[in-house]
DRENZAZA-815161 format. One record per residue (C-alpha): residue in one letter; y, z, x. Coordinates in steps of 0.05 Angstrom, whole numbers, padded with zeros to 5 digits, always signed. Layout:
<atoms>
aYZX
...
</atoms>
This chain:
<atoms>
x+01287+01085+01388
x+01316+01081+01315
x+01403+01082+01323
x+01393+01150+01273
x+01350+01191+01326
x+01406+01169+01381
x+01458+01189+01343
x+01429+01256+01329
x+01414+01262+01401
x+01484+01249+01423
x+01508+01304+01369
x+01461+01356+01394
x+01486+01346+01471
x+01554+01340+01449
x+01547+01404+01406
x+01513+01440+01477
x+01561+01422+01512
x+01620+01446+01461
x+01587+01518+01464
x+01581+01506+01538
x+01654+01505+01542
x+01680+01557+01497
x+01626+01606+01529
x+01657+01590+01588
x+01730+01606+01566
x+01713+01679+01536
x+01723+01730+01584
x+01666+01765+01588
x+01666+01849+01601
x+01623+01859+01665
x+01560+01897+01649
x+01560+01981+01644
x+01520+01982+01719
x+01573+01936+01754
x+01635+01976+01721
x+01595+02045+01739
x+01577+02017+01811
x+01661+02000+01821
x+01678+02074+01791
x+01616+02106+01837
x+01651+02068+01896
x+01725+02088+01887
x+01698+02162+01874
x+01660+02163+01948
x+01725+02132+01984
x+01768+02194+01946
x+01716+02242+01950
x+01705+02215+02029
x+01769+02233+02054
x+01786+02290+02016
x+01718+02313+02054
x+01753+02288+02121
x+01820+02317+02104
x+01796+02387+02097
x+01751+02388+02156
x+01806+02359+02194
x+01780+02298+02223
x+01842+02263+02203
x+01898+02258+02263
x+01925+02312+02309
x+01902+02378+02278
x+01864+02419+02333
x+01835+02463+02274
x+01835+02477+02211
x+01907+02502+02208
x+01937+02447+02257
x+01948+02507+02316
x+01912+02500+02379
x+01883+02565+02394
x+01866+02563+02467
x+01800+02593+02454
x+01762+02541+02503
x+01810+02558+02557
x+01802+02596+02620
x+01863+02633+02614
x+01870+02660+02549
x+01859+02735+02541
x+01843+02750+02467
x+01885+02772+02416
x+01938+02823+02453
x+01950+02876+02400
x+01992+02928+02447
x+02034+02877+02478
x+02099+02919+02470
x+02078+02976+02517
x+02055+02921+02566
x+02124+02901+02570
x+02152+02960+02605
x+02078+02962+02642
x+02101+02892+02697
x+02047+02898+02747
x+02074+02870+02813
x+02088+02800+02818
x+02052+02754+02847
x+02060+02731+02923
x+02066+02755+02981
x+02038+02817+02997
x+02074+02876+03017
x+02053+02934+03062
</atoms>
């Protein structure tokens, strides 16, 4: 091979690699579906537990309000709307039975 056609050789690879190296350097912006995919993701995580927040699945809250109602429970009575005559009203106490 003549010395001229190495030498151009050598100047081509060198030039590749020079491009090679400042391609590599340049910060390059992440294409328009990667940055949409990161915004989609950080919008399901909010939008996620806002969902979870106000259908109180987060912590203690026994409803929507954070009250327990009682409803499930064998004692409760309803809403008592005439509970101030029902004061004076005591029916007997319980116990013993008298005759």
């Amino acid at each position: 091979m003549k010395p001229i056609v190495k030498k151009a050789l050598a100047a081509v690879a060198a030039k590749e690699i020079y491009e090679r190296i400042q391609e590599a350097r340049e910060p390059r912006r992440p294409s328009f579906f990667v940055r949409l995919f990161k915004v989609g993701l950080v919008a399901a995580v909010l939008g996620g537990a806002y969902y979870a927040y106000k259908n109180g699945l987060f912590g203690g809250q026994k409803d929507r309000y954070g009250t327990d109602t009682y409803d499930g429970s064998l004692s409760y009575q309803g809403p008592r709307e005439d509970l101030g005559e029902q004061i004076s009203e005591q029916t007997e106490p319980v116990g013993r039975p008298t005759t």
